[in-house]
Backbone atoms as SQL, in Angstrom:
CREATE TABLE atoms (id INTEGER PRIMARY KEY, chain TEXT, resi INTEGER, resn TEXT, atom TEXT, x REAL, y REAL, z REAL);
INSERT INTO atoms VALUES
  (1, 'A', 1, 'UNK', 'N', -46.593, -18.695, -5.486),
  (2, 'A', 1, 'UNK', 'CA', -45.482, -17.767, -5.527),
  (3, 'A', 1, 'UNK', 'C', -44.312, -18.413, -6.268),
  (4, 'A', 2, 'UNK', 'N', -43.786, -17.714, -7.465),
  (5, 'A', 2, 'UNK', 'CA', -42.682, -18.391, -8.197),
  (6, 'A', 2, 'UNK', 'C', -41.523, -18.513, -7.345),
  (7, 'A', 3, 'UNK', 'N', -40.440, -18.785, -7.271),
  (8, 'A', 3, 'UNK', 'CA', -38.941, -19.308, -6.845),
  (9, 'A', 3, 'UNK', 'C', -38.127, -18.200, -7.815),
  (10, 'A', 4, 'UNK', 'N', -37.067, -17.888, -6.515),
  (11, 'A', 4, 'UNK', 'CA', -36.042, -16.859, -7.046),
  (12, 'A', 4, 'UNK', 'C', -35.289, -18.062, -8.371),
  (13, 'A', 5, 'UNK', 'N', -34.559, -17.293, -9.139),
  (14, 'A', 5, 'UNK', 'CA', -34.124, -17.898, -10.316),
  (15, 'A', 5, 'UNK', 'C', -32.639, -17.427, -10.208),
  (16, 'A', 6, 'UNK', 'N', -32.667, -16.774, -9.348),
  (17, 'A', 6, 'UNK', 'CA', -30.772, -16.264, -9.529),
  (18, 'A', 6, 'UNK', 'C', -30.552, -15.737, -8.090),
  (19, 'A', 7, 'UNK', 'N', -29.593, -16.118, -7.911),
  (20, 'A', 7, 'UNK', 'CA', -28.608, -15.515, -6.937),
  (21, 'A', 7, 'UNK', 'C', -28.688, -13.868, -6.120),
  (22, 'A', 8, 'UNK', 'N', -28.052, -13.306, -5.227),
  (23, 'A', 8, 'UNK', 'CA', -28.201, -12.071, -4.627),
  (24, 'A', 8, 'UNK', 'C', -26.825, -11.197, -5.821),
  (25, 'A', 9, 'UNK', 'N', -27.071, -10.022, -6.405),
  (26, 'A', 9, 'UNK', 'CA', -26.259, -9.069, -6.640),
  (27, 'A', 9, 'UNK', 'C', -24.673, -9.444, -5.881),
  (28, 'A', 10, 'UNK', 'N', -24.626, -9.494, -5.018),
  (29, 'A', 10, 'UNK', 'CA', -22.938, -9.670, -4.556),
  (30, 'A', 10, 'UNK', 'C', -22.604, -11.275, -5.347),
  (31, 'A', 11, 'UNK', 'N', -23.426, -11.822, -5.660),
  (32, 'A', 11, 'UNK', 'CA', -23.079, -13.271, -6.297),
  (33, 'A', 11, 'UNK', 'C', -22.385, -13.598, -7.345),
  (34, 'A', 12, 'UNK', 'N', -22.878, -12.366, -8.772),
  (35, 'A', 12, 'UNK', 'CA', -23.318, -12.359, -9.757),
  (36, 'A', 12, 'UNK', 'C', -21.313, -11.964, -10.036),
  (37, 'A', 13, 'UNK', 'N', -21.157, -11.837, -11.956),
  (38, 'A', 13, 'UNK', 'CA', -20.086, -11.795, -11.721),
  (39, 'A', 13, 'UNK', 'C', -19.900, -10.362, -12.522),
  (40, 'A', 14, 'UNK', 'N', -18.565, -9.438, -12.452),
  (41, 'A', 14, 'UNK', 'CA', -18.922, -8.329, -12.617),
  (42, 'A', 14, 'UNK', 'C', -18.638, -7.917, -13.963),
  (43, 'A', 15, 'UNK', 'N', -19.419, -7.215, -14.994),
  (44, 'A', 15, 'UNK', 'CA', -19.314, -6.895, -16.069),
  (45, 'A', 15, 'UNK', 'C', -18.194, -6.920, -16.622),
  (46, 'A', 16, 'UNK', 'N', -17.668, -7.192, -18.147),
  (47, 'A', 16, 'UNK', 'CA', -16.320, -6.974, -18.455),
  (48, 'A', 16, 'UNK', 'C', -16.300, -5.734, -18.454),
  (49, 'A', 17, 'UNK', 'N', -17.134, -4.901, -18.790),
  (50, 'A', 17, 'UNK', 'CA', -16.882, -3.077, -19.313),
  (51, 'A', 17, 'UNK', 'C', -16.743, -1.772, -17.865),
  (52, 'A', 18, 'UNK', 'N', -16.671, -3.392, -16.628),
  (53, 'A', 18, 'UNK', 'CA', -16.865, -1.942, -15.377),
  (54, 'A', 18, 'UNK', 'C', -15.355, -1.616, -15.209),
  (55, 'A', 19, 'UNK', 'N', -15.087, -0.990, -14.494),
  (56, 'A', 19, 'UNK', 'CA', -13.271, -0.682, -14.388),
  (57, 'A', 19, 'UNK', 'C', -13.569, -1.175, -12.667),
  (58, 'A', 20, 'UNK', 'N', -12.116, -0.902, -12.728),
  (59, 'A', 20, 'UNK', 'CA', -11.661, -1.813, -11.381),
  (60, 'A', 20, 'UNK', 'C', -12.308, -1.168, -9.984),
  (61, 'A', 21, 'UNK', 'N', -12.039, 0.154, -10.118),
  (62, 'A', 21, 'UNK', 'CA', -12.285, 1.241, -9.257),
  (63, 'A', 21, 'UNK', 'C', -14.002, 0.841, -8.558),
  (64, 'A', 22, 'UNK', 'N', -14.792, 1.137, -9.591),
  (65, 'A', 22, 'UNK', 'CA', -16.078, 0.449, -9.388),
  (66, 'A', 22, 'UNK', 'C', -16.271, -0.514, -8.588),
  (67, 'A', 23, 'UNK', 'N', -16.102, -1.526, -8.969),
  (68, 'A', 23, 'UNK', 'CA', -15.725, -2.915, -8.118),
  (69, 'A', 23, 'UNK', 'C', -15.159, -3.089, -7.035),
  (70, 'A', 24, 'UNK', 'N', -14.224, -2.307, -6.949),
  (71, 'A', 24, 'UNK', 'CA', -13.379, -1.917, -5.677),
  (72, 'A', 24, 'UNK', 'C', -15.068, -1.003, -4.740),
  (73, 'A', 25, 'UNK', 'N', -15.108, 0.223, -5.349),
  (74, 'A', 25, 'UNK', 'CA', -16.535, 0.885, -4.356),
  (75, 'A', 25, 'UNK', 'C', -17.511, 0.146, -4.238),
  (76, 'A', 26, 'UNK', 'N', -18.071, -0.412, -5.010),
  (77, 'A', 26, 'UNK', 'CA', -19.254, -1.833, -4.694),
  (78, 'A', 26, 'UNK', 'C', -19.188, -2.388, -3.969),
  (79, 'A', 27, 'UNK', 'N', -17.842, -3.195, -3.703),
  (80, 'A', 27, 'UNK', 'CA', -17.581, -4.041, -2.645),
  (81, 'A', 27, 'UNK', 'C', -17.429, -3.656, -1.212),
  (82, 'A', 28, 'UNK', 'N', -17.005, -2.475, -0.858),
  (83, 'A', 28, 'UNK', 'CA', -16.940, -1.489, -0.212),
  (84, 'A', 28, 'UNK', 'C', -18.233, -1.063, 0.688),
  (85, 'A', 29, 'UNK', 'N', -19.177, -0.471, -0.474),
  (86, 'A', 29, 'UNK', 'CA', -20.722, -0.281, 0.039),
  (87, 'A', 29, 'UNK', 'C', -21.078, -1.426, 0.008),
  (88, 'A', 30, 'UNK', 'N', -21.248, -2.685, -0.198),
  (89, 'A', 30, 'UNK', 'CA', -22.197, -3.765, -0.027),
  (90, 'A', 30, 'UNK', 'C', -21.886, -4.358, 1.477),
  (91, 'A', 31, 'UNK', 'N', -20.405, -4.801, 1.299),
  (92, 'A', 31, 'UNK', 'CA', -20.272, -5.337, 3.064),
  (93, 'A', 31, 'UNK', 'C', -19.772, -4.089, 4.248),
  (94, 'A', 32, 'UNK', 'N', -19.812, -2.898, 3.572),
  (95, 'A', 32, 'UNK', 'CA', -19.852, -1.477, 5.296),
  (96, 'A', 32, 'UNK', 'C', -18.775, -1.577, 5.173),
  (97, 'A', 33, 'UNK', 'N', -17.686, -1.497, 4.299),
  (98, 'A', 33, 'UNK', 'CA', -16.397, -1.108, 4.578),
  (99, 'A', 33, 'UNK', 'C', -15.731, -0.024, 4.138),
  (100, 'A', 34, 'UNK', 'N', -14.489, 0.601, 5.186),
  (101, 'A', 34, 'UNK', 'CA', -14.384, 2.917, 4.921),
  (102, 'A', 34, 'UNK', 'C', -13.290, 2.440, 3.554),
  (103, 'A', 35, 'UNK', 'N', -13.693, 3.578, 2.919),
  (104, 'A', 35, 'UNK', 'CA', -13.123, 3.759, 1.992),
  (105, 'A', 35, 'UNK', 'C', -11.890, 3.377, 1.786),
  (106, 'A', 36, 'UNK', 'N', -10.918, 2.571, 0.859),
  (107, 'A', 36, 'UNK', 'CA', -10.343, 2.352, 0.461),
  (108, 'A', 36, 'UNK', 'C', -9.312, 0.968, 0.949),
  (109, 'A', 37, 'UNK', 'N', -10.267, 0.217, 1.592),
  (110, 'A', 37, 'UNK', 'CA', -10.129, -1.182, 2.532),
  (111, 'A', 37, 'UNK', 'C', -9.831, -2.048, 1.309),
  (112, 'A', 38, 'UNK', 'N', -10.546, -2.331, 0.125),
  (113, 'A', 38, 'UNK', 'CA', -10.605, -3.652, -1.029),
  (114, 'A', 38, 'UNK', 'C', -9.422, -3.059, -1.712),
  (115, 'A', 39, 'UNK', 'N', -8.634, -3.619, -2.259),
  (116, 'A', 39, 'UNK', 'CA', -7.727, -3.949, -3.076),
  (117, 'A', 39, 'UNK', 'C', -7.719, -4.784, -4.294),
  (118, 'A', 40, 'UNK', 'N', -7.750, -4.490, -5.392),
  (119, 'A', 40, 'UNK', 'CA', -7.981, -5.636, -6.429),
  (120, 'A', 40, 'UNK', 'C', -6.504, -5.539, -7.006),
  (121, 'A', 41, 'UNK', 'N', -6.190, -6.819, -7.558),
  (122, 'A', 41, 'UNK', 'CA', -4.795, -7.185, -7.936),
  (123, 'A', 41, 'UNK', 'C', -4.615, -7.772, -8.748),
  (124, 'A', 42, 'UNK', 'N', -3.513, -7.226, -9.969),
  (125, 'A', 42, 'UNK', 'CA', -3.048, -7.863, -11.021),
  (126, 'A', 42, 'UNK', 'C', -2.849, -9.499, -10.912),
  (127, 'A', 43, 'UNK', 'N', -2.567, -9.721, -11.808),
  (128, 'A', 43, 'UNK', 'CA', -1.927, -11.368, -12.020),
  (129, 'A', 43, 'UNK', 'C', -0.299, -11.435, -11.416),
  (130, 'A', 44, 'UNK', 'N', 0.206, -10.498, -11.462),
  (131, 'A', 44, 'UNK', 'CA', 1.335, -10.420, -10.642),
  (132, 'A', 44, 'UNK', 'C', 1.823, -10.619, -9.422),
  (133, 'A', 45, 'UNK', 'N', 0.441, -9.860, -8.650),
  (134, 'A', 45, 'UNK', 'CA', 0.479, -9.079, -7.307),
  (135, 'A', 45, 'UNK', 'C', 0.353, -7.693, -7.116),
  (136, 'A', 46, 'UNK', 'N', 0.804, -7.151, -7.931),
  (137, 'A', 46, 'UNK', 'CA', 0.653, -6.234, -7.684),
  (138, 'A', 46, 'UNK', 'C', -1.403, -5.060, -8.109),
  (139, 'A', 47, 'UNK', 'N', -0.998, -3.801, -7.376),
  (140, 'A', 47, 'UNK', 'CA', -2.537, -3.226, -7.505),
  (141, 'A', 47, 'UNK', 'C', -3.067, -2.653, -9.164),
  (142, 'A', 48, 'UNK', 'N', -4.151, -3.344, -9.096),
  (143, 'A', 48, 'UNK', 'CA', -4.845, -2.964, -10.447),
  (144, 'A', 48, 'UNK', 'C', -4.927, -1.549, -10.328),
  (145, 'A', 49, 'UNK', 'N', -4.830, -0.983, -11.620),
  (146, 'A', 49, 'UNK', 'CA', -4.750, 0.329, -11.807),
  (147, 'A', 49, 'UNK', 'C', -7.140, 0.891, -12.087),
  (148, 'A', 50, 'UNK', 'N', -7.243, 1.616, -11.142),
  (149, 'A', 50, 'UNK', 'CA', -8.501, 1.709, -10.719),
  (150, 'A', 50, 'UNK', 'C', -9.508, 2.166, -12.224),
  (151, 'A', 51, 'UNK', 'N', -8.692, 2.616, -13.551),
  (152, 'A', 51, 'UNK', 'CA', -9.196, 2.640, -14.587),
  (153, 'A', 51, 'UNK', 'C', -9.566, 1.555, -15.444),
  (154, 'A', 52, 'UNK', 'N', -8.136, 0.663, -14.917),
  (155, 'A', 52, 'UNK', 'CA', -8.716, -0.804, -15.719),
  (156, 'A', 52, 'UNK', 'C', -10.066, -1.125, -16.092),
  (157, 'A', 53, 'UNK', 'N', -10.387, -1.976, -17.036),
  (158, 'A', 53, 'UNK', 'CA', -11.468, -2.678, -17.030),
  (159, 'A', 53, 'UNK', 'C', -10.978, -4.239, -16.569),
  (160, 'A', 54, 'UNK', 'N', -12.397, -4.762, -16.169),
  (161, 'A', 54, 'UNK', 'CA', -12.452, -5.768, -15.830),
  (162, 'A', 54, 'UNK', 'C', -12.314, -6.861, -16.660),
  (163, 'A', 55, 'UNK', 'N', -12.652, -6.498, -17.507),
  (164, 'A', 55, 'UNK', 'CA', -12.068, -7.765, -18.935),
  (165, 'A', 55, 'UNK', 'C', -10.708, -7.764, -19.498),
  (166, 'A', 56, 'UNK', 'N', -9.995, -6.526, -19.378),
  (167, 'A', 56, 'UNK', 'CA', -8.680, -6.354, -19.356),
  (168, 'A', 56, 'UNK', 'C', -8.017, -7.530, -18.243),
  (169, 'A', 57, 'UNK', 'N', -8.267, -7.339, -17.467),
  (170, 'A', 57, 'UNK', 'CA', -7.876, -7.710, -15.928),
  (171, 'A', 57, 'UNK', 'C', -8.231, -9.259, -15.969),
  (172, 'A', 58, 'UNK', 'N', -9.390, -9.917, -16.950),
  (173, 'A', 58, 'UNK', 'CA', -9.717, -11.131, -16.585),
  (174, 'A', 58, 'UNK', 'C', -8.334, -11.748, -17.569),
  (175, 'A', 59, 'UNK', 'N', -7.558, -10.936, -18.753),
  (176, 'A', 59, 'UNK', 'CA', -7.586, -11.527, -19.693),
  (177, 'A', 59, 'UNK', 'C', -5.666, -12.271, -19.083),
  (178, 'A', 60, 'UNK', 'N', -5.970, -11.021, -18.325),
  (179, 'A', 60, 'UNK', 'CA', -4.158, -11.163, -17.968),
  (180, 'A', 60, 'UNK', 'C', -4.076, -12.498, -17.085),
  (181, 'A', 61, 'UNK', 'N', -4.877, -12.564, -16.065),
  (182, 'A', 61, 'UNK', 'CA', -5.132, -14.032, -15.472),
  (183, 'A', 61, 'UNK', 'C', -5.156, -15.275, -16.194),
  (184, 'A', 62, 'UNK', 'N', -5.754, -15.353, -17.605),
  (185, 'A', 62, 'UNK', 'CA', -6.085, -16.362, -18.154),
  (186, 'A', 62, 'UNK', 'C', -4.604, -16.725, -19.046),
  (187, 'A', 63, 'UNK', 'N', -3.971, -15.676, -19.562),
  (188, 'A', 63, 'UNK', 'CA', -2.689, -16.056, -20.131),
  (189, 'A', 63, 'UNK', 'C', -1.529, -16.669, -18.978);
């Protein structure tokens, strides 16, 4: 029997092209939590806007 080669889905890291919103519901359905519990957040503090993309969002962190 071969050996897993990668990690579980919640591991993995999330596409640049998904928007925030997504990510926000993923996280949501994966660990059982009601709607609108995750919060994702600018480099500021303040809340990512749920259209964002995620590569948008990585880029502002890195500057």
């Amino acid at each position: 029997m071969s050996q897993r080669k990668e990690e579980g889905r919640r591991f993995r890291n999330a596409r640049e092209d998904a928007s925030v919103g997504a990510i926000e519901r993923r996280i949501e359905k994966d660990y059982g939590l009601p709607s609108g519990t995750v919060q994702i957040n600018r480099a500021d503090g303040g809340n990512a806007r749920s259209d964002k993309k995620v590569g948008n969002l990585k880029k502002e962190f890195r500057s």
